[in-house]
Residue, then its C-alpha position, 0 to 999 in steps of 0.5 A: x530510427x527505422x520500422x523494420x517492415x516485418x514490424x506493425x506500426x500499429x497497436x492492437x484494438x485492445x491495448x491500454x483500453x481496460x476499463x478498470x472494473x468497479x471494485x478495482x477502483x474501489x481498491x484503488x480509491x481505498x489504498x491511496x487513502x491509507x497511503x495518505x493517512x500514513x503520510x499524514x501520521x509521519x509527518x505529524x507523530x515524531x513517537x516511533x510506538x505510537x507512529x507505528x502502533x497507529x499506521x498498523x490499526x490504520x491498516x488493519x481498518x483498511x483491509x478489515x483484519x482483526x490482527x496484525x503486527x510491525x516487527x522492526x529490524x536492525x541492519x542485520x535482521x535482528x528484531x528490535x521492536x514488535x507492534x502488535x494490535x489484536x483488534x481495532x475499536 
């Protein structure tokens, strides 16, 4: 394949050089964490409700909420389940 002359061969000083910035790790250390936690509760829990009542008081630690919910959706868009915790102990 031929470098049209009009096109640098070369990168720019800055790219893919961003050091990424101590709360970003922080966030991403945090987020893989919860992923694994996650991983780990559906491989062990075979309980729809309580999986999910579980990976959503996970989530809600993670990101330090006090309330939130899992609506589960038939194909079609139907509600078929709701979740909800209103705090984390």
């Amino acid at each position: 394949m031929t470098i049209p002359a009009n096109v640098s061969r070369s990168r720019p000083k800055d790219a893919g050089t961003a050091i990424p910035t101590a709360p970003a790790r922080e966030r991403t250390r945090s987020s893989l964490e919860l992923l694994y936690d996650i991983s780990r509760e559906l491989a062990a829990q075979l309980d729809l409700r309580r999986l999910l009542q579980h990976i959503l008081q996970l989530t809600l630690e993670a990101v330090g909420a006090t309330s939130g919910s899992i609506l589960v959706l038939d194909e079609s868009g139907a509600v078929q389940g709701v979740y909800c915790s209103t705090s984390c102990s």
